[in-house]
ROMI-223432 format. One record per residue: residue in three letters; x, z, y of N, C-alpha, C in turn; residue number from 1. Coordinates in Angstrom, 3 decimals, always signed. Example, Ala and Ser with C-alpha at 12.3 -4.5 7.8 and 13.67 -1.06 7.14 Angstrom:
% residues 2
<atom lumlum="ALA" n_X="+13.190" n_Z="+7.800" n_Y="-5.690" ca_X="+12.300" ca_Z="+7.800" ca_Y="-4.500" c_X="+13.200" c_Z="+7.800" c_Y="-3.300" kenu="1"/>
<atom lumlum="SER" n_X="+12.850" n_Z="+7.080" n_Y="-2.250" ca_X="+13.670" ca_Z="+7.140" ca_Y="-1.060" c_X="+12.900" c_Z="+7.870" c_Y="+0.030" kenu="2"/>
% end
This chain:
% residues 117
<atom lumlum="UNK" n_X="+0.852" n_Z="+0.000" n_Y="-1.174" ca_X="+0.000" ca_Z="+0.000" ca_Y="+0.000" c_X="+0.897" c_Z="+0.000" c_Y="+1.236" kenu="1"/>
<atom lumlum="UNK" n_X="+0.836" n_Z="-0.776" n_Y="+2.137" ca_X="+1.767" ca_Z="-1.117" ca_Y="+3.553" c_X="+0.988" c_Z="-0.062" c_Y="+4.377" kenu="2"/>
<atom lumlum="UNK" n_X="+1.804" n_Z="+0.415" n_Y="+5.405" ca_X="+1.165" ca_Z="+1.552" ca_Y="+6.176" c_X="+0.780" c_Z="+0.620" c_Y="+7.375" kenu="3"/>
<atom lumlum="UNK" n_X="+0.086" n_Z="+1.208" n_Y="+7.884" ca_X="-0.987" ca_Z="+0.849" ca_Y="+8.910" c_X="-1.071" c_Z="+1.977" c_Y="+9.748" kenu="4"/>
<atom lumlum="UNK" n_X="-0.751" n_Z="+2.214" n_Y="+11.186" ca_X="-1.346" ca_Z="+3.325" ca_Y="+11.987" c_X="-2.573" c_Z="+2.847" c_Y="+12.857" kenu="5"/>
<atom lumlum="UNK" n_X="-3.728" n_Z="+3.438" n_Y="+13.203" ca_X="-4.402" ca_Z="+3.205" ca_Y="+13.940" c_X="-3.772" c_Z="+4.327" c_Y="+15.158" kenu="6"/>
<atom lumlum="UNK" n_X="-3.808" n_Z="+3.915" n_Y="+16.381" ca_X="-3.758" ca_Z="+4.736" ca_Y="+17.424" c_X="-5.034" c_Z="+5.060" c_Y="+18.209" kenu="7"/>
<atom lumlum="UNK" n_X="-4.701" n_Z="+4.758" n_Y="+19.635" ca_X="-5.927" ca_Z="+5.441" ca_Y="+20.205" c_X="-6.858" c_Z="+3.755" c_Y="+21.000" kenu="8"/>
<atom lumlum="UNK" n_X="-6.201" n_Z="+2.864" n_Y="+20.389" ca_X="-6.813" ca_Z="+2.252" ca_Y="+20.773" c_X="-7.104" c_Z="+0.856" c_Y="+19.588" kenu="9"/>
<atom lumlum="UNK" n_X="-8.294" n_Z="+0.232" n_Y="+19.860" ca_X="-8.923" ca_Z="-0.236" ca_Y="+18.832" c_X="-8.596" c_Z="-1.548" c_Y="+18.550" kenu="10"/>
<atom lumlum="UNK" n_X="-8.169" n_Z="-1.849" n_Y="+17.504" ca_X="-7.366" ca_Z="-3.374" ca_Y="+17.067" c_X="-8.540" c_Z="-4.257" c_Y="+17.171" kenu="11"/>
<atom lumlum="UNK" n_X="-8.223" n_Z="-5.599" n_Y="+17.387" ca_X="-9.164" ca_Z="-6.776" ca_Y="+17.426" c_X="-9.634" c_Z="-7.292" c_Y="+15.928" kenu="12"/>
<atom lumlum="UNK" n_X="-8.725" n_Z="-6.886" n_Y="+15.016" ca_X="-8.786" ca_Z="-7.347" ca_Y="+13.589" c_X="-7.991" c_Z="-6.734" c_Y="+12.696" kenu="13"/>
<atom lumlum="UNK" n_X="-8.519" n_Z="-5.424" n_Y="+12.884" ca_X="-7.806" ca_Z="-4.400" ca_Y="+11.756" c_X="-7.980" c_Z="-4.959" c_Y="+10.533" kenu="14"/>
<atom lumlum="UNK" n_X="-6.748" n_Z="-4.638" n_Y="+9.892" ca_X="-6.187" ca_Z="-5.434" ca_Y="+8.752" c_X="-7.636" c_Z="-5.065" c_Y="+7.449" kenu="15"/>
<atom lumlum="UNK" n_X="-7.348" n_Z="-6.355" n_Y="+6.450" ca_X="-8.388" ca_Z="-5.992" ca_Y="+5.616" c_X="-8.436" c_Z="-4.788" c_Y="+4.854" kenu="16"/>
<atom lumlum="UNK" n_X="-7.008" n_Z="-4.159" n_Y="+4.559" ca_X="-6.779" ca_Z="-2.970" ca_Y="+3.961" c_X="-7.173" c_Z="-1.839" c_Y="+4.315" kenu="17"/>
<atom lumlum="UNK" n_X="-7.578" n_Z="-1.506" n_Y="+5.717" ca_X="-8.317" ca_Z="-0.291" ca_Y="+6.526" c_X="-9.649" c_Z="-0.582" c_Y="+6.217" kenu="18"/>
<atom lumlum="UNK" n_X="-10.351" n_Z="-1.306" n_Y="+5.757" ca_X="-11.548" ca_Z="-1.631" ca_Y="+5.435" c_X="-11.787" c_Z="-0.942" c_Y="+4.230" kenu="19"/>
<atom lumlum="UNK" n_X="-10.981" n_Z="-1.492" n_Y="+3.058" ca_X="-11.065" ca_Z="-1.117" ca_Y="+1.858" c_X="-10.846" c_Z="+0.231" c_Y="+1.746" kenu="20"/>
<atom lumlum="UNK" n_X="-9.618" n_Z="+1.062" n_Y="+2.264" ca_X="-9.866" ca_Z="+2.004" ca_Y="+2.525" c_X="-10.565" c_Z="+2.696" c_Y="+3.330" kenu="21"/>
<atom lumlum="UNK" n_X="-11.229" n_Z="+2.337" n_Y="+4.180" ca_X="-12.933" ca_Z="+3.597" ca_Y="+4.474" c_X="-13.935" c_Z="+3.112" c_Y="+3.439" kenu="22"/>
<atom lumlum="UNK" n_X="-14.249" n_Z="+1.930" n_Y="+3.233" ca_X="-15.338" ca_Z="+1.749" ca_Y="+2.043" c_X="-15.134" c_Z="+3.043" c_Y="+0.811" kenu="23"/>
<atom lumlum="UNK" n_X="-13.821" n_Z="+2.765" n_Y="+0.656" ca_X="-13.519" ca_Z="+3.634" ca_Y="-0.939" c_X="-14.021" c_Z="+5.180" c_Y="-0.566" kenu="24"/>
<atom lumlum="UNK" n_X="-13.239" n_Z="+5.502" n_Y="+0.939" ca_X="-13.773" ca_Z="+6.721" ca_Y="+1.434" c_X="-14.826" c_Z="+7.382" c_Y="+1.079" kenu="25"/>
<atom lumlum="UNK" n_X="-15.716" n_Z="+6.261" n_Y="+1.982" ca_X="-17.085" ca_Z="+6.751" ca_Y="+2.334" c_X="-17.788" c_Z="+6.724" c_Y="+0.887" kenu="26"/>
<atom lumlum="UNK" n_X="-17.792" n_Z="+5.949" n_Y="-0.232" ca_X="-18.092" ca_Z="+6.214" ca_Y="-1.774" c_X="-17.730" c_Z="+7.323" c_Y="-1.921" kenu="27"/>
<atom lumlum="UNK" n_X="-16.617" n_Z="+7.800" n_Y="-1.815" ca_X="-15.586" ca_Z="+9.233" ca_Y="-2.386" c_X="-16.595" c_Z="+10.309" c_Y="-1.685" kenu="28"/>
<atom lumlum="UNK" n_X="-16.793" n_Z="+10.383" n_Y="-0.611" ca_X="-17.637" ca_Z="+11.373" ca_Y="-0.002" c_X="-19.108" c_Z="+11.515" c_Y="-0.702" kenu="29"/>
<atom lumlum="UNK" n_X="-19.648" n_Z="+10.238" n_Y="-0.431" ca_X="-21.010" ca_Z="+10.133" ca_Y="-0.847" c_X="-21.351" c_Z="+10.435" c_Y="-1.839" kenu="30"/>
<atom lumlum="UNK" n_X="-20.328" n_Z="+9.865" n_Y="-3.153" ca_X="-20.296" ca_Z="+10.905" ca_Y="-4.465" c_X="-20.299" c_Z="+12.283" c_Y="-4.408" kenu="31"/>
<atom lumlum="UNK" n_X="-20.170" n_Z="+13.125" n_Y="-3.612" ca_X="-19.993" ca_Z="+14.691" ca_Y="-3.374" c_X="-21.096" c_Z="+15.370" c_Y="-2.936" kenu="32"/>
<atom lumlum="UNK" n_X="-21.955" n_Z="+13.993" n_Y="-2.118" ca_X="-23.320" ca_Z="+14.939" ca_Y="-1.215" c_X="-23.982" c_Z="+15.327" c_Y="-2.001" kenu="33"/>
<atom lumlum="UNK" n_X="-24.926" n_Z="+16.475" n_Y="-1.684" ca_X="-26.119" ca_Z="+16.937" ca_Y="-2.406" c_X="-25.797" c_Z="+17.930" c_Y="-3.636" kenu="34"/>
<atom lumlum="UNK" n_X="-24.502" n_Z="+18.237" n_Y="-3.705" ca_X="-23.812" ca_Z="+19.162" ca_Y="-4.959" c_X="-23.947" c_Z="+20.726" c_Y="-4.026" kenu="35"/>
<atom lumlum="UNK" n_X="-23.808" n_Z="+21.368" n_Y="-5.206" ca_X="-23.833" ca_Z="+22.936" ca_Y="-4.810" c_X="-22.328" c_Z="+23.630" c_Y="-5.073" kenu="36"/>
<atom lumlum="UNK" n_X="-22.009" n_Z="+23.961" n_Y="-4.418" ca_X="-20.672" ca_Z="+24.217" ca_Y="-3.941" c_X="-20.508" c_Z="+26.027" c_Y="-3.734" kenu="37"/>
<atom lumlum="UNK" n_X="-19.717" n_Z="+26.362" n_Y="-4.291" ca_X="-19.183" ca_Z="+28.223" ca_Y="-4.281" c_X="-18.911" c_Z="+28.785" c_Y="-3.306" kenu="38"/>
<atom lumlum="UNK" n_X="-18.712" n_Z="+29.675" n_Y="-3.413" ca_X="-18.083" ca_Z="+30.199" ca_Y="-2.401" c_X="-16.450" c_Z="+30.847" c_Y="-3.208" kenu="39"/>
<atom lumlum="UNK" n_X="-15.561" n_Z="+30.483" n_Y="-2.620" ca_X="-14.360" ca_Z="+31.191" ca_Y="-3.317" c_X="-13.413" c_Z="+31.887" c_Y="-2.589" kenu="40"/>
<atom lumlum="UNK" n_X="-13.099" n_Z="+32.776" n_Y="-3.602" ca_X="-12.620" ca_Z="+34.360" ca_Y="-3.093" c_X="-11.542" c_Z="+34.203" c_Y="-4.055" kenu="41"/>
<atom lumlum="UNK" n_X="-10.428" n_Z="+34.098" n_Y="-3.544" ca_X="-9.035" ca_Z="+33.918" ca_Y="-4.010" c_X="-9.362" c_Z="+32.891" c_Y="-4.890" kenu="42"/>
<atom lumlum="UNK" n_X="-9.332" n_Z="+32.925" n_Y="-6.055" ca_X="-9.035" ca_Z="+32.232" ca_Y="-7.467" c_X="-10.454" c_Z="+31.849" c_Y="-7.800" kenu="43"/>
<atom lumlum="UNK" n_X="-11.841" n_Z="+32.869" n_Y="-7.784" ca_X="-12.434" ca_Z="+33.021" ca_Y="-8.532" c_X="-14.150" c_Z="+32.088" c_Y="-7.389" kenu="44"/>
<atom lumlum="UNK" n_X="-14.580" n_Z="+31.728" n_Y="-8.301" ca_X="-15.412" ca_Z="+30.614" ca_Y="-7.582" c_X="-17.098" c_Z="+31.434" c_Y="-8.019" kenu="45"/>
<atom lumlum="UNK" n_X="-17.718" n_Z="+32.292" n_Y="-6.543" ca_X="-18.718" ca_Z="+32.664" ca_Y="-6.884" c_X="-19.880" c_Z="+31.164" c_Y="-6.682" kenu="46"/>
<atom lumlum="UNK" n_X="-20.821" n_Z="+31.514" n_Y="-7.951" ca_X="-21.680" ca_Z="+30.594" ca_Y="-7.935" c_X="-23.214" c_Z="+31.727" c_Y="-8.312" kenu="47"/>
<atom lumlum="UNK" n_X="-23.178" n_Z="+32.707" n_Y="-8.383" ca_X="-24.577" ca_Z="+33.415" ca_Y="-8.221" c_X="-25.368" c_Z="+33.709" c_Y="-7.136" kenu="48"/>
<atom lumlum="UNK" n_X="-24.919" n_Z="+33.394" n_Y="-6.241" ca_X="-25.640" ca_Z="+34.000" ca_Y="-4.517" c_X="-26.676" c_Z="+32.947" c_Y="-4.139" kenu="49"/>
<atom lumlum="UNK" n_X="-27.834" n_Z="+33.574" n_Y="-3.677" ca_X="-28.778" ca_Z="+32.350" ca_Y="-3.059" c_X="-28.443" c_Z="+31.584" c_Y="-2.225" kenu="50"/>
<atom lumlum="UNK" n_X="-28.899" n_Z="+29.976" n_Y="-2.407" ca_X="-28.201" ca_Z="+28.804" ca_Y="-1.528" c_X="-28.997" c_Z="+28.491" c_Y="-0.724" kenu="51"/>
<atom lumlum="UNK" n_X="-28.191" n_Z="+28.038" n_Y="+0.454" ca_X="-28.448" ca_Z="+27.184" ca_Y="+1.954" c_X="-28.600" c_Z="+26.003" c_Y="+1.545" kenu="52"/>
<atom lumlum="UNK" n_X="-28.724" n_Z="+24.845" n_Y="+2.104" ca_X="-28.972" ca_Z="+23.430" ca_Y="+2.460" c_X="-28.504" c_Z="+23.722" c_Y="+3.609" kenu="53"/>
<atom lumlum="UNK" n_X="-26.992" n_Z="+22.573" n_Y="+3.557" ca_X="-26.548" ca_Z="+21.786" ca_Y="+4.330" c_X="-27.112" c_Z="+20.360" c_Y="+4.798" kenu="54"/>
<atom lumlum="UNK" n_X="-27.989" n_Z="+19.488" n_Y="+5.957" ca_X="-27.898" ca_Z="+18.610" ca_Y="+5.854" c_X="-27.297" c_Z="+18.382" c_Y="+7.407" kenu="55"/>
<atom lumlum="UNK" n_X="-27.246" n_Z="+16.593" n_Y="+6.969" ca_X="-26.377" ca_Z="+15.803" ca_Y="+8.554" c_X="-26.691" c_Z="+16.144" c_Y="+9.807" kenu="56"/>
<atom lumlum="UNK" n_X="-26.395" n_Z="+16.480" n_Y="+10.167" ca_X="-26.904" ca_Z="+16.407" ca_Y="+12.064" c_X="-27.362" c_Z="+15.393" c_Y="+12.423" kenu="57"/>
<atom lumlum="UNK" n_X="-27.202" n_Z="+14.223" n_Y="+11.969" ca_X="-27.368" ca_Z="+12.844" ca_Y="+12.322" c_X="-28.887" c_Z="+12.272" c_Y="+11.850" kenu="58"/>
<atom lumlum="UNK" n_X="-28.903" n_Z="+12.510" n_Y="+10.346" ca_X="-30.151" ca_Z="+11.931" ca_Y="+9.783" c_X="-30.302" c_Z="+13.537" c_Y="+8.887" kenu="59"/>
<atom lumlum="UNK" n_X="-31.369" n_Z="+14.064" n_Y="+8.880" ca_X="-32.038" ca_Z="+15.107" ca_Y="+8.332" c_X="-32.102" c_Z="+14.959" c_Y="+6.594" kenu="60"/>
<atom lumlum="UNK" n_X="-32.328" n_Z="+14.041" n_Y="+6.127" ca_X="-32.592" ca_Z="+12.687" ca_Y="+5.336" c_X="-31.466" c_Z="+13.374" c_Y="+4.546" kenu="61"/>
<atom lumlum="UNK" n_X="-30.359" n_Z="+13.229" n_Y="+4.683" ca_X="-29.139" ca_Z="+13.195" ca_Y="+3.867" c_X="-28.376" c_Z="+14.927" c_Y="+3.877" kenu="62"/>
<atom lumlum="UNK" n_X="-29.071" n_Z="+15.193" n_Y="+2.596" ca_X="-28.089" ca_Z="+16.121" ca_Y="+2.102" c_X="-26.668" c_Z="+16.933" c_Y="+1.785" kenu="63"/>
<atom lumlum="UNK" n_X="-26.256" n_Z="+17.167" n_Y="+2.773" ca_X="-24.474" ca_Z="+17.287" ca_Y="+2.593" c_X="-24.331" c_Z="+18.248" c_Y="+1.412" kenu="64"/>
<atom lumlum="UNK" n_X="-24.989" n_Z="+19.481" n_Y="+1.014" ca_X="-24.729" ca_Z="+19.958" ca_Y="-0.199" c_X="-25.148" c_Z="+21.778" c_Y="-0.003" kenu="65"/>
<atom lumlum="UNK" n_X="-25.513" n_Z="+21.979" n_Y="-1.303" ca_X="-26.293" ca_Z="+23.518" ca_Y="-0.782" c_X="-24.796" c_Z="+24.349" c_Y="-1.013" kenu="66"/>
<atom lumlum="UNK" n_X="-25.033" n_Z="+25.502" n_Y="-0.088" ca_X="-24.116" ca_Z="+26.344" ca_Y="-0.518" c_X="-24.274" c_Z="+28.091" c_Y="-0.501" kenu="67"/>
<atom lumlum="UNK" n_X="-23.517" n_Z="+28.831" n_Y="-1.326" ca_X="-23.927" ca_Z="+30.013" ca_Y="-1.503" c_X="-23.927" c_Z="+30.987" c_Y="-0.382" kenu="68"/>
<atom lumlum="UNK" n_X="-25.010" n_Z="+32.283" n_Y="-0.152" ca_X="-25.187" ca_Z="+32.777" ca_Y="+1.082" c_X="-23.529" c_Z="+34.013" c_Y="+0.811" kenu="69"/>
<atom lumlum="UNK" n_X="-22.955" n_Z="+34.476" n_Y="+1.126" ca_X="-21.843" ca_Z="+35.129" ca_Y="+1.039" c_X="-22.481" c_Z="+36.656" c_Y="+1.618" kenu="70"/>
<atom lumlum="UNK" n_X="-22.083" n_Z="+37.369" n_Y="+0.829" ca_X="-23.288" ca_Z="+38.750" ca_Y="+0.801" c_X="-21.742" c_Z="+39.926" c_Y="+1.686" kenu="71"/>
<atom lumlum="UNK" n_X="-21.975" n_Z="+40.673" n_Y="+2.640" ca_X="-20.832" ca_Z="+41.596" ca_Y="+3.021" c_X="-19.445" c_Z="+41.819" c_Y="+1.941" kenu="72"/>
<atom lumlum="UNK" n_X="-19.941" n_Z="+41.999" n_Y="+1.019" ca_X="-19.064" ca_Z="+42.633" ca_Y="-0.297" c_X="-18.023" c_Z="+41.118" c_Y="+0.034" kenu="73"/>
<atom lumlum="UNK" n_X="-18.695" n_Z="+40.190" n_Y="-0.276" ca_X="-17.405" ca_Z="+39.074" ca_Y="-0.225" c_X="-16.699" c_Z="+38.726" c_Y="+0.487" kenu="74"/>
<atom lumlum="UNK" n_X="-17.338" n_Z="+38.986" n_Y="+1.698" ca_X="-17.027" ca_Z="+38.774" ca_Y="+3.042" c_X="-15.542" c_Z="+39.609" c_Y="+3.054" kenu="75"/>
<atom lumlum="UNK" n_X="-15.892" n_Z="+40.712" n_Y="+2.425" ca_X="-14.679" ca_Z="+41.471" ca_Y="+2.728" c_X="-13.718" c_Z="+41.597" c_Y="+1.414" kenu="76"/>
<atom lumlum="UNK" n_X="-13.795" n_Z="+41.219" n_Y="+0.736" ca_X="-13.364" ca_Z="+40.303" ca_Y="-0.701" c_X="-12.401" c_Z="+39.538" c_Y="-0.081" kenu="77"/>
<atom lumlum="UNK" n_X="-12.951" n_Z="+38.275" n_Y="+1.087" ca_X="-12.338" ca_Z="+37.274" ca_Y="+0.824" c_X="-11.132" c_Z="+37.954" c_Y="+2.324" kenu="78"/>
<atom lumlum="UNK" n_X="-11.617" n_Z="+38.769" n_Y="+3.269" ca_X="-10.769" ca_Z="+38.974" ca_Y="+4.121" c_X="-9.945" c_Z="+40.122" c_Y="+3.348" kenu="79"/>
<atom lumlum="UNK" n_X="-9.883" n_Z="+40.920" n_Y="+2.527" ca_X="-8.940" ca_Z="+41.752" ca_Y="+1.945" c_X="-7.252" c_Z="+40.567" c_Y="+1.298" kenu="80"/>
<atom lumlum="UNK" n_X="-8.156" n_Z="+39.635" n_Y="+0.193" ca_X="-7.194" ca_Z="+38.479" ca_Y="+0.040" c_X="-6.458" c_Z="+37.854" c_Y="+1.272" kenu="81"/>
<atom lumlum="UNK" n_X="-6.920" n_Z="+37.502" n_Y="+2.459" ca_X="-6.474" ca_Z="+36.873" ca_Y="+3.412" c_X="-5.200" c_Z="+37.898" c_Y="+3.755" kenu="82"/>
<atom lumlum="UNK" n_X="-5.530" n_Z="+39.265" n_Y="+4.166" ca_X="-4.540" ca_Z="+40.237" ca_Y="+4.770" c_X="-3.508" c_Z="+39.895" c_Y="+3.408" kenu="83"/>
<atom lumlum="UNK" n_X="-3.758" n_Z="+39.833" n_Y="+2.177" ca_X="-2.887" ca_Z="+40.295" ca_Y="+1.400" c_X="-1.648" c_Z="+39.198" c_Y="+1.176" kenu="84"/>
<atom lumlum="UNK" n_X="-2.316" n_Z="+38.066" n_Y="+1.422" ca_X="-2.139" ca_Z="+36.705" ca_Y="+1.644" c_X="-0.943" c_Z="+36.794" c_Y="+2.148" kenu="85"/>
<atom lumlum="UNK" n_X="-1.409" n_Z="+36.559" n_Y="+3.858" ca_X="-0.990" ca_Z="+36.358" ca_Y="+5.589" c_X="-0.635" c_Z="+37.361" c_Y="+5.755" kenu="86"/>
<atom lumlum="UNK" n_X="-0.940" n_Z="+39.005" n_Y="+5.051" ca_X="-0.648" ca_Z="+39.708" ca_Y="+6.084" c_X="-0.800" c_Z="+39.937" c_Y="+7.545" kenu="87"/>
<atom lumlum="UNK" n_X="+0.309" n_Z="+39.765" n_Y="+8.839" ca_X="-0.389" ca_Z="+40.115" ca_Y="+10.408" c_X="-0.395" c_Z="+38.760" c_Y="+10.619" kenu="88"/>
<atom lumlum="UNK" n_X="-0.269" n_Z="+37.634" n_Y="+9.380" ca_X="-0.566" ca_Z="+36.132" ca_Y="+9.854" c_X="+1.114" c_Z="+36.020" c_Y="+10.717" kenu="89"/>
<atom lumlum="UNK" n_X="+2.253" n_Z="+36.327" n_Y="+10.386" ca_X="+3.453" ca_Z="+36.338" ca_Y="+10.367" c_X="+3.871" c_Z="+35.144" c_Y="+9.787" kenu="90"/>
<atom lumlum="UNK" n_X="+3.250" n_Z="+34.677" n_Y="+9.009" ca_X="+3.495" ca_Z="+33.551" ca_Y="+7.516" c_X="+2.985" c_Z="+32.443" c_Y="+8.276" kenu="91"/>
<atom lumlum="UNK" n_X="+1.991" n_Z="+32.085" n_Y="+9.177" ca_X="+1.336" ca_Z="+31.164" ca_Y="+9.395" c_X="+1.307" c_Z="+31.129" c_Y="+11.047" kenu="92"/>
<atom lumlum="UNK" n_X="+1.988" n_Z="+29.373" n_Y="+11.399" ca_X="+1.627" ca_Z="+28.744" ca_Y="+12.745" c_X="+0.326" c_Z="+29.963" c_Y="+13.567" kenu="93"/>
<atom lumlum="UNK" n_X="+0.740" n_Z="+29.977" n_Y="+14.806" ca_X="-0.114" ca_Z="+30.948" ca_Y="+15.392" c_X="-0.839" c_Z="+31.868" c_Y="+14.946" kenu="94"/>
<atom lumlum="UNK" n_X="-0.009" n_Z="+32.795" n_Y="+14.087" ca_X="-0.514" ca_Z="+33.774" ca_Y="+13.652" c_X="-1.219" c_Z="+35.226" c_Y="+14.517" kenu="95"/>
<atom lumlum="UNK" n_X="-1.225" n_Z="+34.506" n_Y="+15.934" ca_X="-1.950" ca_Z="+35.363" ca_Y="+16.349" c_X="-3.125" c_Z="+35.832" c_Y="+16.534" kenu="96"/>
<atom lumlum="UNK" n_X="-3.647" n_Z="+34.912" n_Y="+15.563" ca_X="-5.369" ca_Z="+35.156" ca_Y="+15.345" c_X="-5.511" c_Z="+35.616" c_Y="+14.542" kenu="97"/>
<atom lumlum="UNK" n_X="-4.935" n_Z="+36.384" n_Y="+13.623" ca_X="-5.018" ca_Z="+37.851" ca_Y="+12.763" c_X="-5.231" c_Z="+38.957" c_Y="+13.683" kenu="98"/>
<atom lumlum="UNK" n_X="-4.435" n_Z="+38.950" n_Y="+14.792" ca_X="-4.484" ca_Z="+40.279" ca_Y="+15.430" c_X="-6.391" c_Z="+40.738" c_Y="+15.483" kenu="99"/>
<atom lumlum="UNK" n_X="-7.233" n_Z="+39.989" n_Y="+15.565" ca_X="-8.375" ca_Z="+40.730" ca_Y="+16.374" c_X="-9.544" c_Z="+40.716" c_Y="+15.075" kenu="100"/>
<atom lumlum="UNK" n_X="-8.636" n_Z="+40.560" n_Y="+13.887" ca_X="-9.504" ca_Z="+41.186" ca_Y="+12.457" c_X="-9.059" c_Z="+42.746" c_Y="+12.249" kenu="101"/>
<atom lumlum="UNK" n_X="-8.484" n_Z="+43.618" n_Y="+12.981" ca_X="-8.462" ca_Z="+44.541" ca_Y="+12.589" c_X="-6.846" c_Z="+44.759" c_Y="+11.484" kenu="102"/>
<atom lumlum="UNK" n_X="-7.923" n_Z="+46.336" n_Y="+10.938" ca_X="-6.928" ca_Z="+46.322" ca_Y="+9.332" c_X="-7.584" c_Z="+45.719" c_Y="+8.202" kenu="103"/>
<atom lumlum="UNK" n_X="-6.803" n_Z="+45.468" n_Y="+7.472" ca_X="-7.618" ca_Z="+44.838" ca_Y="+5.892" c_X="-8.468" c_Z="+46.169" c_Y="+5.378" kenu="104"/>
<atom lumlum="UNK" n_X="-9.666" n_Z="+45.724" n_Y="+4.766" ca_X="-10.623" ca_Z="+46.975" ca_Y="+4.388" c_X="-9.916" c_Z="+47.666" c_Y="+3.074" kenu="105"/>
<atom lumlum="UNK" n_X="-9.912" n_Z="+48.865" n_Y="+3.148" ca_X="-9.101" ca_Z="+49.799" ca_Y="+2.393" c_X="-9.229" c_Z="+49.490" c_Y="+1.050" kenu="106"/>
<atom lumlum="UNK" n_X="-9.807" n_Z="+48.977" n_Y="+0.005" ca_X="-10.389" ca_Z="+48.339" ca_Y="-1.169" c_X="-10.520" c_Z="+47.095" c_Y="-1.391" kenu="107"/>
<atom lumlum="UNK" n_X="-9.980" n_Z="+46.341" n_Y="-2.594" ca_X="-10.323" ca_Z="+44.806" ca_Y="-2.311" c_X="-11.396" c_Z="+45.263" c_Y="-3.195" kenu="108"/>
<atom lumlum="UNK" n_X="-12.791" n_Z="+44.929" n_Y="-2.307" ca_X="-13.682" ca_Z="+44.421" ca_Y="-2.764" c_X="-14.416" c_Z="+43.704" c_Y="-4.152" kenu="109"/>
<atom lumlum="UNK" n_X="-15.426" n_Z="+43.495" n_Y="-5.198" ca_X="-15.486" ca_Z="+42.778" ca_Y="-6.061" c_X="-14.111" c_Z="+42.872" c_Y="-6.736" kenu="110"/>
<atom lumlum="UNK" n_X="-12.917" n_Z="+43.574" n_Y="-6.801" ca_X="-11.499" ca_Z="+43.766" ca_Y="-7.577" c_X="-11.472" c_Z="+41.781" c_Y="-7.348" kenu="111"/>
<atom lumlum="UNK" n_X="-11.689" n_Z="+41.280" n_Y="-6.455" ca_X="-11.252" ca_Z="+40.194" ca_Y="-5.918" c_X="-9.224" c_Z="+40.067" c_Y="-5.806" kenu="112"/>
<atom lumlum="UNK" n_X="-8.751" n_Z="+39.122" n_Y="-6.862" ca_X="-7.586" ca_Z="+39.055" ca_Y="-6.864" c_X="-7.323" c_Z="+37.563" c_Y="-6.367" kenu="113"/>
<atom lumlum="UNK" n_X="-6.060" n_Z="+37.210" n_Y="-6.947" ca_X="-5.409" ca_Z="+35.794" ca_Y="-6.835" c_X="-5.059" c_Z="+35.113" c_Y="-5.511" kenu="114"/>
<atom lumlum="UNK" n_X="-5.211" n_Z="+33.510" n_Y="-5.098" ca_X="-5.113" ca_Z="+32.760" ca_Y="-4.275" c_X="-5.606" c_Z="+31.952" c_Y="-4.123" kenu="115"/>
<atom lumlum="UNK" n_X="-5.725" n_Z="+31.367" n_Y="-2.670" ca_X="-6.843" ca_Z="+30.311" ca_Y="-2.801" c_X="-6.578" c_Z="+29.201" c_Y="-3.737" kenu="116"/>
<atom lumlum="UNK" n_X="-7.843" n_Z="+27.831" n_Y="-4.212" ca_X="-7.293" ca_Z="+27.362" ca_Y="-4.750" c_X="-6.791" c_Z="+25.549" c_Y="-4.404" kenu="117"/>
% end
């Protein structure tokens, strides 16, 4: 595959290969809509929690995919993993948006282990 950049401005006859690749895209996506999707907490992929419906902003019509409601317990499940993770977010580009979560909650939650996946 020859690389191709698009910039910020719009070619008169973008090559046929940028074509083929968004077609394939937009299949790749479209295969995905309307699936029910977890919520995951390190490793472990909850699928018991009552689901939302996601749909488009655009057309109501089209289903992006239901997903699970995330109950406190996980919530703090998944931010116990994060601290344990990131830590003060030291590890990660502008880690200064850890500072205003506090401390990690004294218990991981659900015995919620591992990493994302």
């Amino acid at each position: 595959m020859s690389t191709f950049k698009i910039t910020y401005s719009t070619p008169s006859a973008p090559p046929e290969e940028m074509h083929r690749g968004y077609e394939a895209a937009v299949e790749s996506v479209r295969a995905e809509l309307g699936k029910t999707h977890p919520i995951w907490i390190g490793d472990r992929a909850v699928r018991d929690r009552p689901t939302f419906e996601n749909r488009s902003p655009i057309d109501r019509n089209v289903l992006i995919g239901n997903h699970q409601e995330a109950t406190a317990a996980d919530t703090e499940a998944a931010i116990a993993i994060a601290f344990r993770l990131f830590g003060n977010g030291a590890a990660r580009p502008g880690g200064s948006e850890w500072q205003f979560c506090g401390s990690p909650p004294s218990s991981s939650a659900n015995g919620a282990t591992g990493s994302p996946p």
